[in-house]
C-alpha positions in Angstrom: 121.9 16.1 -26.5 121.7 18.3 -23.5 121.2 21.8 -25.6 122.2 24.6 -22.9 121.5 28.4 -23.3 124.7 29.3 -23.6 125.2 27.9 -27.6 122.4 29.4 -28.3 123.6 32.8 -27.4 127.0 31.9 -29.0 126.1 31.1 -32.1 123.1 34.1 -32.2 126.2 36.2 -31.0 128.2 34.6 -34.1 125.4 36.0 -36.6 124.6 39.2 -35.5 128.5 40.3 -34.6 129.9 38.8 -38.2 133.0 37.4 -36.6 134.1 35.0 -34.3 136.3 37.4 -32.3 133.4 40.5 -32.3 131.5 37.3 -30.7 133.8 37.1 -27.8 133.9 40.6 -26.9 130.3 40.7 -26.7 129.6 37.2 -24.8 132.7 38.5 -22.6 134.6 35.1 -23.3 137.9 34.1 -25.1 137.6 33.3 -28.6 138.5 30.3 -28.4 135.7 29.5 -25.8 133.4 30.8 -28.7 135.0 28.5 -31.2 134.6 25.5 -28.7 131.1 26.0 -27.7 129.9 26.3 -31.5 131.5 23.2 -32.3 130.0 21.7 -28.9 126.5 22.4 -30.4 127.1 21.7 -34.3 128.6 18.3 -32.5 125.7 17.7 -30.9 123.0 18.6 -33.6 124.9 16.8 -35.8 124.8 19.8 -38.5 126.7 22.5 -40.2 125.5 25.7 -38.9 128.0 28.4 -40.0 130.0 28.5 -42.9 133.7 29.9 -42.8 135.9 31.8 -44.8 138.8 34.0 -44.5 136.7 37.2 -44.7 133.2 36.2 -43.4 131.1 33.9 -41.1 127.6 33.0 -42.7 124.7 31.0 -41.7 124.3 27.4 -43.9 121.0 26.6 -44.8 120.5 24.3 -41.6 122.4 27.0 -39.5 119.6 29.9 -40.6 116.9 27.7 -39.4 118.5 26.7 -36.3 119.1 30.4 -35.7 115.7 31.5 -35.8 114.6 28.6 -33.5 117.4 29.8 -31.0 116.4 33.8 -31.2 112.7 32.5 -29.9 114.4 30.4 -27.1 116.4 33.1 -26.0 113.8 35.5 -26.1 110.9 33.1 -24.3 113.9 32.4 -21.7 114.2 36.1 -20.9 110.7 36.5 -20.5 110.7 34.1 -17.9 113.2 35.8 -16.1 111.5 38.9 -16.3 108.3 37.0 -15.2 110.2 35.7 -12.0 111.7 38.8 -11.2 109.3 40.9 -11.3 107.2 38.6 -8.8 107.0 41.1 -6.3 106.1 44.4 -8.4 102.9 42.5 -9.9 100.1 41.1 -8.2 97.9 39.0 -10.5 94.4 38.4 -9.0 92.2 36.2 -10.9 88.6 35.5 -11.1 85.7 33.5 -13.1 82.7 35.6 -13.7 83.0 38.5 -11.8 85.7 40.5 -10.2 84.5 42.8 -7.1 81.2 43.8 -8.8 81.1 47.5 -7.6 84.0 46.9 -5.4 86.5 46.7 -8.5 87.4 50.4 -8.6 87.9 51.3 -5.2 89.8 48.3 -5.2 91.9 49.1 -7.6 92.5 52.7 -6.4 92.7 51.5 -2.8 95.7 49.2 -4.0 97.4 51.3 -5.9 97.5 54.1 -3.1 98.9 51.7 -0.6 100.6 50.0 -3.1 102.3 51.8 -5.6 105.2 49.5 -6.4 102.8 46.6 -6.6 101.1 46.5 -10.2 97.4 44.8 -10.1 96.1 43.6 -13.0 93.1 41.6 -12.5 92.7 38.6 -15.1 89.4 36.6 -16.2 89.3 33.2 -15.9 86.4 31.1 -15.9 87.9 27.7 -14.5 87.2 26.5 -11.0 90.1 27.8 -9.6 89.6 31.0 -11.7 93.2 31.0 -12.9 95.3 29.7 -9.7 95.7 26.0 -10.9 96.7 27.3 -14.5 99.1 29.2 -13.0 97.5 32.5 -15.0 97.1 34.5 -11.3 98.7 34.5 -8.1 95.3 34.9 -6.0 91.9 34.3 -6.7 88.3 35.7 -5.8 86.1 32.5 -5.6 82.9 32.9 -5.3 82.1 28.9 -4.2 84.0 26.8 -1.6 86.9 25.3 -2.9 87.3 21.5 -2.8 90.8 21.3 -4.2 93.3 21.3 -0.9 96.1 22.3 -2.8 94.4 25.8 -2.0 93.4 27.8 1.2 91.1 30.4 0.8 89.3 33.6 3.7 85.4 34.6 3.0 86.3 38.7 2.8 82.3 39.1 1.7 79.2 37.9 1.3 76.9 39.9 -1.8 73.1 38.8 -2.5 72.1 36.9 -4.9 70.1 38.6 -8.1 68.5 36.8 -10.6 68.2 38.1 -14.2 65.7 37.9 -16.5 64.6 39.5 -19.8 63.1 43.0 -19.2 59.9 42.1 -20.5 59.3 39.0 -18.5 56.3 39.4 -16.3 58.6 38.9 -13.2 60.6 42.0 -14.0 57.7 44.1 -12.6 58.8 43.3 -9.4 61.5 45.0 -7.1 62.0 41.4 -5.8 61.3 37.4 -6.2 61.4 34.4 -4.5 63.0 31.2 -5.2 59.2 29.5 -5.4 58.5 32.3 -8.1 61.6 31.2 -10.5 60.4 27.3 -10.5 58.6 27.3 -13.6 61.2 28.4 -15.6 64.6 27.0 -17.1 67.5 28.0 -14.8 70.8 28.8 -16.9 73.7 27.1 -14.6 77.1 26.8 -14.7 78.6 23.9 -12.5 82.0 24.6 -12.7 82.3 28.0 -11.5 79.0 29.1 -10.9 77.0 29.7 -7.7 73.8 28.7 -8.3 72.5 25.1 -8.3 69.1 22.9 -8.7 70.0 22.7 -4.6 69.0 25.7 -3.6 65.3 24.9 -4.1 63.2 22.1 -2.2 63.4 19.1 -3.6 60.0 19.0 -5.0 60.0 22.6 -6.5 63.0 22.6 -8.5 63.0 24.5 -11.9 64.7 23.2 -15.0 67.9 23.7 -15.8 70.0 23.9 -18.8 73.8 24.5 -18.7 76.4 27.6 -19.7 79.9 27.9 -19.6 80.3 31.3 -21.0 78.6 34.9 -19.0 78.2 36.9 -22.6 76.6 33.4 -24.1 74.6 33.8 -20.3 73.0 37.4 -20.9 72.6 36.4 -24.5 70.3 33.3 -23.6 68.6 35.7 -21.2 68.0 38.5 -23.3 65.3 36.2 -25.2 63.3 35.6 -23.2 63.7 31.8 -23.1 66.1 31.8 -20.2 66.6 33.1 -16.3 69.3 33.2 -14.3 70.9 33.2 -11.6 74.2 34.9 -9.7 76.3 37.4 -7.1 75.9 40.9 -7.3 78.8 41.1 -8.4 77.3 40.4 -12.1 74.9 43.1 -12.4 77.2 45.8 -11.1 80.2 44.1 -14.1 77.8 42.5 -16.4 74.7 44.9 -17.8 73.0 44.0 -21.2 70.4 45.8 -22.6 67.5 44.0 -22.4 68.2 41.7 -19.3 67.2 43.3 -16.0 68.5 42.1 -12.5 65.8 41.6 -9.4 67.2 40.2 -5.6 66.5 36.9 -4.7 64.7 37.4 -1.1 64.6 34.3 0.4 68.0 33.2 -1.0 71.1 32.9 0.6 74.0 35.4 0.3 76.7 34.2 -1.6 80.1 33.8 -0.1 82.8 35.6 -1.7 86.7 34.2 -1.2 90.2 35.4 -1.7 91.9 31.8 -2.4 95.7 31.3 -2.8 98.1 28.3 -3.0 98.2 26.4 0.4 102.2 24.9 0.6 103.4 28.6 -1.4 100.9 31.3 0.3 101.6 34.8 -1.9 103.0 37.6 0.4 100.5 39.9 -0.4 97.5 37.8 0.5 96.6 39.3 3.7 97.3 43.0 2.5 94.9 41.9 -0.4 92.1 40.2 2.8 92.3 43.1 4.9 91.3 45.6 1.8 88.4 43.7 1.0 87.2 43.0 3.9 87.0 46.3 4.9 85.2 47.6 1.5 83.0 44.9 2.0 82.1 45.8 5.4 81.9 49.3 4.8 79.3 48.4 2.0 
C-alpha cells in the first residue's frame, strides 16, 4: 500500500483525543473524513487497529504497535521539515582532521558578528569529502585537492606543514627538520584524508610508512615513541597531547587549505564563508 502521512496523523489523533469527533476538531476535518481515512489505512494494512464501542475508542493489540511505529514517523517527518527549513539559519561546515587550527575562534566570532541569524556549528568528519558527500555538512575545509567533480572547491590558505614526534625523540631538540631527517623512521599516514604521502620524499629516500585512520589513535601511536608524523598546522594549534611535540617541516611544501561545496547546488553562503577566510589567513 501507498501509506501517506495523513493516516498516520489520523489515527495518532484517534488515540490521544479518545473520540472520533475530538479527532476531527483537531485534524480540522469532518468526522466522517476521519472515519474514512482510518478505514483507508486498516484496509490497507489489512489489520484491526482501534476497537469501538459506544463509550470509547481503544487501541487492539495490532493497533498499539502500529501506533507507536506511526508516533516515530511523524516525529522523524517533522524533523525533516525543520531540517529543511531552517536551511538558511544554519550553516554546517565540515572537516576531517582539523578545522581552522588557530583560525577556529576568530572564525567563529567573526561569523557570528556578521552573521547573527546564521548558526555555525562546525562538524568532524574524517571521510574524503569531510562530510559533504554524507550529506552531514553543507561546506567543507579540505585540506587535499578534491578528485570527486561532483564538488568545486577555492584554496582560502595555505598553513606549513609540522611533523610531530614524541618529546623525547632526539629530533625534538630541534626548532626545525628536514624531510631527509624524518627518512629513517616509520611515517604514520592516512590516505584518505590525510596530507601527507611517501611522495613527498625522493624516490630513493623514502621512510616507512604504516597507516591510521583515526587523529587520537595518531597522537597515541606518536606519543611512544615508535611513530612520527606528519600534518597542517592546523593539528598542533587543535590537537596537543602531552608527550608529542610538533617541529616545522623546512624544506616541505605548504599545505593547501580548501573551502569545498557541491558543484550543480553551490550553498549561498559560500563566498561570505571564502572571503572570511581568506582574509584571516592573509592577515596571519
Amino acid at each position: 500500500m501507498n501509506l501517506e502521512l495523513r493516516q498516520l496523523r489520523c489515527l495518532v489523533a484517534i488515540v490521544d483525543e479518545g473520540t472520533f469527533t475530538d479527532a476531527a476538531l483537531a485534524l480540522g476535518v469532518s468526522q466522517a473524513a476521519v472515519s474514512r481515512t482510518l478505514a483507508s489505512l486498516e484496509q490497507g494494512l489489512g489489520v484491526r487497529l482501534l476497537r469501538r464501542t459506544s463509550l470509547s475508542v481503544t487501541p487492539t493489540a495490532a493497533g498499539i504497535r502500529v501506533v507507536a511505529h506511526a508516533r516515530r514517523v511523524l516525529d522523524a517527518a517533522d524533523e525533516l521539515v525543520r531540517e529543511a527549513g531552517s536551511g538558511e539559519r544554519t550553516l554546517r561546515i565540515g572537516y576531517a582532521w582539523s578545522a581552522l587550527g588557530r583560525h577556529t575562534p576568530a572564525f567563529q566570532r567573526g561569523w557570528a558578528a556578521a552573521h547573527p541569524g546564521t548558526e555555525l556549528q562546525l562538524v568532524r568528519v574524517n571521510s574524503p569529502t569531510a562530510g559533504l558527500a554524507e550529506g552531514s555538512c553543507d561546506l567543507a575545509v579540505l585540506r587535499r585537492p578534491l578528485e570527486d567533480r561532483r564538488f568545486d572547491a577555492a584554496i582560502v590558505g595555505l598553513e606549513r606543514r609540522l611533523c610531530a614526534m614524541a618529546a623525547d625523540e632526539p629530533l625534538a631538540r630541534r626548532r626545525s627538520v628536514r624531510l631527509a631527517d624524518l627518512s629513517g623512521h616509520t611515517l604514520l599516514i592516512d590516505r584518505r584524508t590525510g596530507t601527507t604521502t611517501p611522495e613527498l620524499w625522493p624516490p630513493d629516500s623514502r621512510p616507512a610508512t604504516e597507516e591510521i585512520h583515526d587523529v587520537d589513535d595518531w597522537l597515541t601511536a606518536i606519543s611512544t615513541g615508535r611513530r612520527i608524523g606528519m600534518s597542517a598546522e592546523a593539528t598542533a594549534s587543535q590537537y596537543r597531547r602531552p608527550g608529542v611535540v610538533y617541529r616545522p617541516v623546512r624544506d616541505a611544501e605548504p599545505v593547501a587549505v580548501r573551502l569545498a561545496w557541491w558543484r550543480d547546488d553551490p550553498h549561498p553562503a559560500a563566498q561570505a564563508v571564502i572571503e572570511l577566510l581568506t582574509a584571516l589567513y592573509r592577515t596571519a
